[in-house]
C-alpha positions in Angstrom: 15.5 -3.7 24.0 13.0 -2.0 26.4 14.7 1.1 26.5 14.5 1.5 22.1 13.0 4.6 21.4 11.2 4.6 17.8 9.4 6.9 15.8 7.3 5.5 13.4 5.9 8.4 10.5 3.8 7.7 7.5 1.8 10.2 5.4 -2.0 9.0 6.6 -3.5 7.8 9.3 -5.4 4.8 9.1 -8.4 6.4 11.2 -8.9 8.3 7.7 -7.7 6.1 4.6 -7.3 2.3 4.8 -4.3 2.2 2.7 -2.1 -0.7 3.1 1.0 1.6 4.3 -0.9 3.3 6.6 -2.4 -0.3 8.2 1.4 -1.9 8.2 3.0 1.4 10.1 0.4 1.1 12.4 0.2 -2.6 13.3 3.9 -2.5 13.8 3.6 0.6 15.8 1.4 -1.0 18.1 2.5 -4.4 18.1 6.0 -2.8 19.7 4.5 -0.9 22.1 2.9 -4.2 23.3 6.2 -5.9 23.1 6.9 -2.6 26.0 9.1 -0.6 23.1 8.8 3.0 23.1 7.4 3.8 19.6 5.4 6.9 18.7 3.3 7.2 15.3 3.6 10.4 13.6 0.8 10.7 10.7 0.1 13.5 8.4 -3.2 15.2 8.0 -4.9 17.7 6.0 -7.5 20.1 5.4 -10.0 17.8 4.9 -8.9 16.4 9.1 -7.6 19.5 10.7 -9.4 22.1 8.6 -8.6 24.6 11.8 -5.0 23.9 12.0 -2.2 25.9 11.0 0.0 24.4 8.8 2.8 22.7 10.1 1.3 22.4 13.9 1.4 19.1 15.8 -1.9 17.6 17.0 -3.4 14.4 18.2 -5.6 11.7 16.8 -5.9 9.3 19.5 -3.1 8.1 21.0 -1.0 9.0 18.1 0.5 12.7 16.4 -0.3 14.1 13.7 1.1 17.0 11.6 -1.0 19.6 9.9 0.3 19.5 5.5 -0.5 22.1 3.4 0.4 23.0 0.2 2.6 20.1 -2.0 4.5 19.7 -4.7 3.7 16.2 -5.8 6.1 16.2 -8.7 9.4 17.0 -6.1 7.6 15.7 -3.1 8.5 18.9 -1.7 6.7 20.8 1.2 5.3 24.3 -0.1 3.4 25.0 3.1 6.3 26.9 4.9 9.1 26.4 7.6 6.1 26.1 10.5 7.1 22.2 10.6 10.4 22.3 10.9 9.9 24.1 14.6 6.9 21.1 15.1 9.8 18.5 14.1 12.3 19.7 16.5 10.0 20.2 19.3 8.8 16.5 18.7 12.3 15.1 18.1 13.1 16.7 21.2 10.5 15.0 23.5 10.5 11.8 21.9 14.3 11.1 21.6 13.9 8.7 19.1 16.9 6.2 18.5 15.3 5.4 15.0 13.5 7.0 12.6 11.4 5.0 10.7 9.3 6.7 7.6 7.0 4.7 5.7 7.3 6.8 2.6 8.2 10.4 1.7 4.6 11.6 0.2 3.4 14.2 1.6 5.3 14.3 4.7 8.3 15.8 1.7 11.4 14.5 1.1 13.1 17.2 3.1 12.4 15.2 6.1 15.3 13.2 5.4 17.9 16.2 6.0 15.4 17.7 8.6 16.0 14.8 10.8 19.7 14.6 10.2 20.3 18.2 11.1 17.9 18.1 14.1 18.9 14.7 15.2 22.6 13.5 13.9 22.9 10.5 15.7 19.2 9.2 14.8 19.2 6.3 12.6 16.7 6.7 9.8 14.8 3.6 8.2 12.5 4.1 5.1 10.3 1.8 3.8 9.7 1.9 -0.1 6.0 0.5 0.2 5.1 1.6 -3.2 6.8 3.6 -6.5 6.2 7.6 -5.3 10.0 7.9 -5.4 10.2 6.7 -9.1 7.4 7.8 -10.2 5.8 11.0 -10.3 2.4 9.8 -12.1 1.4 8.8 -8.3 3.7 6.0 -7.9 1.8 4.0 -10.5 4.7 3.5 -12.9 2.2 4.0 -15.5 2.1 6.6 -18.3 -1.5 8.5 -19.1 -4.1 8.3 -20.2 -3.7 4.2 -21.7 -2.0 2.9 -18.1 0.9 1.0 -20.1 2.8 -0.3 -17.4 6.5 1.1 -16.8 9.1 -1.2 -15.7 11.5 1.9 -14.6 11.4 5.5 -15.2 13.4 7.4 -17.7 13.3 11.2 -18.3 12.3 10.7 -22.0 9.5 8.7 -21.3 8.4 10.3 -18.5 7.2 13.4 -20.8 4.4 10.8 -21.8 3.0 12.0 -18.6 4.2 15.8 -17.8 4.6 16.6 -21.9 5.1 19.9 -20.5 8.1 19.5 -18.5 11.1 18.8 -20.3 13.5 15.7 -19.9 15.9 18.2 -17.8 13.2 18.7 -15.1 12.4 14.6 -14.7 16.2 14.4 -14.7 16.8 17.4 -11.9 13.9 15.3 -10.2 15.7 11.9 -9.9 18.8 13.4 -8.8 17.7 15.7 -6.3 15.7 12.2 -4.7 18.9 10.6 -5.0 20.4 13.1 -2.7 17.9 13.1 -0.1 18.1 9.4 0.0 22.1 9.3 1.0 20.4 10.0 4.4 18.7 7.0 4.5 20.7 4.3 6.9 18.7 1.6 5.2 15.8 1.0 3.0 13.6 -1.8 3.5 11.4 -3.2 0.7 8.6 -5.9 1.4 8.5 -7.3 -2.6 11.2 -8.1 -4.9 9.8 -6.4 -7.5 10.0 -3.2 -6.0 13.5 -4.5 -5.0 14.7 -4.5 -8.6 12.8 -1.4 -9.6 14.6 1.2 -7.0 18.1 -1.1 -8.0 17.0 -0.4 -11.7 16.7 3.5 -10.7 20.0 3.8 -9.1 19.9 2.5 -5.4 22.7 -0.2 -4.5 21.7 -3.1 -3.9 22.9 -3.8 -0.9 20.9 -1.0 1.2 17.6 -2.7 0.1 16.9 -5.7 2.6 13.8 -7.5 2.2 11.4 -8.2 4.7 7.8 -9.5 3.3 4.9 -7.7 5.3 2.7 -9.2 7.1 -0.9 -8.7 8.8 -1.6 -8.6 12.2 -4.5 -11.7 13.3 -8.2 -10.8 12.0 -10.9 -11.4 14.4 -11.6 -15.1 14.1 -14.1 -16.0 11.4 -17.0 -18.7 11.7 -16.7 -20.5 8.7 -20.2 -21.1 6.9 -19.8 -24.2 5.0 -21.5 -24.4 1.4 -22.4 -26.3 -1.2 -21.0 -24.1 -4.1 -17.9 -21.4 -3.6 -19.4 -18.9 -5.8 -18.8 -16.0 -3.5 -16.3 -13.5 -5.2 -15.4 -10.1 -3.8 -13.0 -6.8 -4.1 -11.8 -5.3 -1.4 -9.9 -1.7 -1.9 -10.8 1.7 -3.4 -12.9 2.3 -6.5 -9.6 3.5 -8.8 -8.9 2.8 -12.0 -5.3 1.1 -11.7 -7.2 -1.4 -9.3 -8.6 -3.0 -12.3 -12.6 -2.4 -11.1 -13.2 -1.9 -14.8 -11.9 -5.1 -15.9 -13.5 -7.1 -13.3 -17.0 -5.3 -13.7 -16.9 -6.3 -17.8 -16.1 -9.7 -17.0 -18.9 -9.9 -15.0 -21.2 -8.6 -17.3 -19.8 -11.7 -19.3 -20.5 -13.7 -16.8 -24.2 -12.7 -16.7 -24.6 -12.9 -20.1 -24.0 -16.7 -20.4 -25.7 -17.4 -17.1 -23.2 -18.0 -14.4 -24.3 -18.7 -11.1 -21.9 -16.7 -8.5 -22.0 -13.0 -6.9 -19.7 -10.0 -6.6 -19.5 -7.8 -3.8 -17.6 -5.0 -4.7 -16.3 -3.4 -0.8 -14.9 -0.2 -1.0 -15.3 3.6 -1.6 -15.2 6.1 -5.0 -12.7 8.5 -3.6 -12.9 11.7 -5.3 -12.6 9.9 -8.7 -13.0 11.6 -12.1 -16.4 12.5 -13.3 -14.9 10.2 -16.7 -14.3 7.5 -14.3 -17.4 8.0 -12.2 -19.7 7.6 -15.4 -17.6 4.5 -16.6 -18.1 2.8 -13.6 -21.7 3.4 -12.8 -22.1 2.6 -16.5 -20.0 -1.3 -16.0 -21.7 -1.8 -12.7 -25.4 -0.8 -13.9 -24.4 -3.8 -16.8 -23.2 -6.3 -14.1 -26.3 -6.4 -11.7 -27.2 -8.1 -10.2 -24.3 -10.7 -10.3 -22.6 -7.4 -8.8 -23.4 -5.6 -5.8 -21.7 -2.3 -4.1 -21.7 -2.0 -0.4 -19.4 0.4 -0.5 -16.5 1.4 1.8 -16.1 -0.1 4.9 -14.6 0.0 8.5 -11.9 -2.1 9.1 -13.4 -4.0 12.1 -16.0 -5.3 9.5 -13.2 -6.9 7.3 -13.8 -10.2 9.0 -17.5 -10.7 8.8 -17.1 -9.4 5.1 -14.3 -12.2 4.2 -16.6 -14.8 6.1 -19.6 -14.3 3.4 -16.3 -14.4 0.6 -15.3 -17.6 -0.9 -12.6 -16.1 -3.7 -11.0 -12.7 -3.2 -10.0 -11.0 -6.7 -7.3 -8.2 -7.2 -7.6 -7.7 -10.6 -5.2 -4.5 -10.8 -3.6 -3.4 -13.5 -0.6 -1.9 -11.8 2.4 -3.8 -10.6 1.2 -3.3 -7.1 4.1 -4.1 -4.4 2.5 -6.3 -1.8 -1.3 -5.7 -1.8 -2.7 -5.8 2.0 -5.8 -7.3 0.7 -3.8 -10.6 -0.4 -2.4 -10.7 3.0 -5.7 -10.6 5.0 -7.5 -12.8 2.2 -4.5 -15.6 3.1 -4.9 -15.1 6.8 -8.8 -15.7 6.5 -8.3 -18.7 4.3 -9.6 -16.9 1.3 -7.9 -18.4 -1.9 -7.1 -14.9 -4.3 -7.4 -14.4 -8.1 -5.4 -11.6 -9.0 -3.2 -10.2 -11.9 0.0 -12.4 -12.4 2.3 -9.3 -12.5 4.3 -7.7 -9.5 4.2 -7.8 -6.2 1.1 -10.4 -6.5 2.6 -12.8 -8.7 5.2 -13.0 -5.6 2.4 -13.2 -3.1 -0.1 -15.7 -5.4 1.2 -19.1 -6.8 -1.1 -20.0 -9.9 -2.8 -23.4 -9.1 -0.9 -23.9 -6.0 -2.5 -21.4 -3.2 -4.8 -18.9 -5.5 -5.2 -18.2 -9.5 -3.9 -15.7 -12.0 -4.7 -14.1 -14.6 -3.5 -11.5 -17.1 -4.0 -7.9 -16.2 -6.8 -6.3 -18.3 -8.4 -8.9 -19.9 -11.6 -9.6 -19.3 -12.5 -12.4 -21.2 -9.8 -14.2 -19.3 -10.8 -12.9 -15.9 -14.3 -14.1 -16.9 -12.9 -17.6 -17.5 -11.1 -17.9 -14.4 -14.0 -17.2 -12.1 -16.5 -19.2 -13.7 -14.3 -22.4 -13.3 -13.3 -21.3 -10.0 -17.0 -21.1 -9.1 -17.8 -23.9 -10.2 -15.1 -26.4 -8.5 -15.9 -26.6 -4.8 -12.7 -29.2 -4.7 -10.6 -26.5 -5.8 -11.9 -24.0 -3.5 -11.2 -26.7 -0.6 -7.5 -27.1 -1.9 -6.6 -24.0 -2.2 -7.9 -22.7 1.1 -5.7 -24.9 3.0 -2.9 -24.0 1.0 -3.4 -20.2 1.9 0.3 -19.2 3.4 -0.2 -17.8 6.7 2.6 -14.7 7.4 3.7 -14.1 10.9 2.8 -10.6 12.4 5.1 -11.8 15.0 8.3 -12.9 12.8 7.9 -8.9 11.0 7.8 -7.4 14.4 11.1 -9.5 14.8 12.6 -8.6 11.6 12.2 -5.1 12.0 13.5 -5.1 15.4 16.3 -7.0 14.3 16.6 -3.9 11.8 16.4 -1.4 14.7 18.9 -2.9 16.8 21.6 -3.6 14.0 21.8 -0.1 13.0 22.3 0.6 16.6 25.3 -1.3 17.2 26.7 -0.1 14.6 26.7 3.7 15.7 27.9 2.4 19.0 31.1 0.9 17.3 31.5 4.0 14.8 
């Protein structure tokens, strides 16, 4: 297995956005070249990180590549910057060799990468892992229609003009099936919830070229516990968005105050480049909620651990369906019991009562319930933090490997 050459890309780099697919590619990426695999990470990068390269050119971050994006249609997930990459591509595909492709996502890298690495690269095995809904979805993957966020449980062309009224049903439909034939590239998908599983099988992708494999985090930096007499220590950790529920949780806070709880909020994470509607709304909920609720903002990854060591609960109160939130893996490998919405990916990751709570997505007044008996049941706390599953980083490594190497052997007998 030494000799397996891999080459992992995803459309960020976690050095700039802590985004859960971002974090996965990269933990895997590293943890096989620890394991002595060849594996190269490939990330994209923008204006806003390489605002003096060309379009299309190849640079470094690190020890990793990155590729210069420009212009994008979000709504094809097509490139728009020029041909510029293609030469990058080949040049890269050419030095690295890789065996298997493995892309984690088609945003903003484009979906033409798919026939770009087929044509440069025949015998290359391509992976893709559908970490969130971009594919169906072309309201960012929320599966979501604007501006009321009621959730979508598949897309249709109809109802998709909720969201582009200005595009007919024809265009939505040209959409899905142009995806669909960029995805006959694919050698196999990989999906880390079930939900998703049934949404892509919903939109037209056979079953059987969707294999499950749950993610996992790599080990946090070990946390010294601080025992306490009350776990009334709630926190958020993520962006500042408006499908991540922030909203809700802020109003059930301010419910919270109002009838006197005793507990704190730290909300940890960044606004990034939100609406000025949603900027006003949640300085609004948050000026309401002090000081039960406190912002200290985004943070740096290596400061995840001493965060989750002054957290007792860790709430997810998004009102998308989410897939397999990163946050609910790190909160289970530090011990941290989760509240979260009981829809999606988290109901899958969350057992109600049995290893964290739920709650329905969008109401407050429930939320607000949940945490003030949470807080206020230190034997609960105690139960459900020795509950908390603990995935193994080393068991996904395996699984993916296992992934690698089957596709292999079976170009070898082809």
């Amino acid at each position: 297995m030494a000799a397996l050459r891999i080459l992992q890309i995803v459309h960020d780099h976690p050095d700039w956005t802590l985004g859960g697919t971002e974090i996965v590619a990269h933990d895997l990426h590293r943890a096989l070249v620890r394991r002595g695999i060849a594996s190269h990470f490939l990330a994209a990068a923008t204006s806003l990180q390489r605002p003096d390269a060309a379009a299309g050119s190849l640079g470094r971050q690190g020890g990793d590549m990155v590729l210069r994006t420009g212009r994008y249609d979000r709504f094809m997930m097509n490139r728009l910057d020029g041909l510029g990459w293609l030469d990058s591509l080949r040049r890269l595909i050419a030095d690295v060799r890789p065996e298997v492709v493995h892309l984690h996502g088609l945003d903003r890298i484009g979906a033409e990468i798919v026939p770009a690495i087929r044509r440069l690269a025949p015998a290359t095995r391509i992976v893709l892992t559908l970490h969130d809904y971009q594919i169906i979805c072309p309201n960012e993957g929320l599966l979501q229609t604007r501006p009321d966020g009621t959730r979508c449980r598949a897309a249709r062309p109809d109802a998709c003009r909720a969201c582009f009224p200005q595009l007919g049903a024809d265009r939505h439909a040209l959409r899905k099936t142009y995806l669909a034939t960029i995805l006959r590239g694919v050698d196999r998908f990989l999906v880390p919830s079930r939900f998703l599983r049934d949404r892509f099988i919903d939109w037209g992708l056979p079953a059987e070229r969707l294999h499950f494999i749950p993610n996992a985090v790599a080990p946090l930096a070990l946390i010294q516990e601080r025992p306490r007499a009350q776990r009334n220590r709630f926190a958020f950790f993520g962006s500042i968005a408006p499908h991540k529920g922030v909203l809700t949780l802020l109003e059930a806070a301010a419910q919270l105050k109002s009838g006197g709880a005793d507990l704190r909020i730290a909300l940890h994470g960044g606004l990034r480049q939100p609406e000025p509607a949603f900027r006003a709304a949640f300085e609004a909920h948050l000026a309401a909620a002090r000081p039960l609720v406190q912002h200290p903002g985004a943070y740096d990854r290596t400061a995840l651990a001493s965060r989750m060591a002054d957290t007792d609960w860790v709430v997810v109160p998004s009102l998308w369906w989410e897939n397999a939130p990163l946050v609910i893996l790190e909160a289970q490998a530090a011990g941290r019991p989760v509240i979260a919405s009981g829809i999606g990916g988290m109901a899958e990751l969350v057992k109600d009562g049995q290893t964290g709570l739920l709650a329905p997505p969008g109401d407050a007044a429930a939320l607000a319930e949940t945490m003030a008996a949470a807080a206020s049941d230190p034997g609960l706390w105690s139960r459900l933090a020795v509950a908390q599953p603990k995935a193994s980083h080393e068991g996904f490594v395996d699984a993916h490997l296992e992934t690698y190497g089957s596709l292999l052997e079976k170009r070898c007998a082809a």
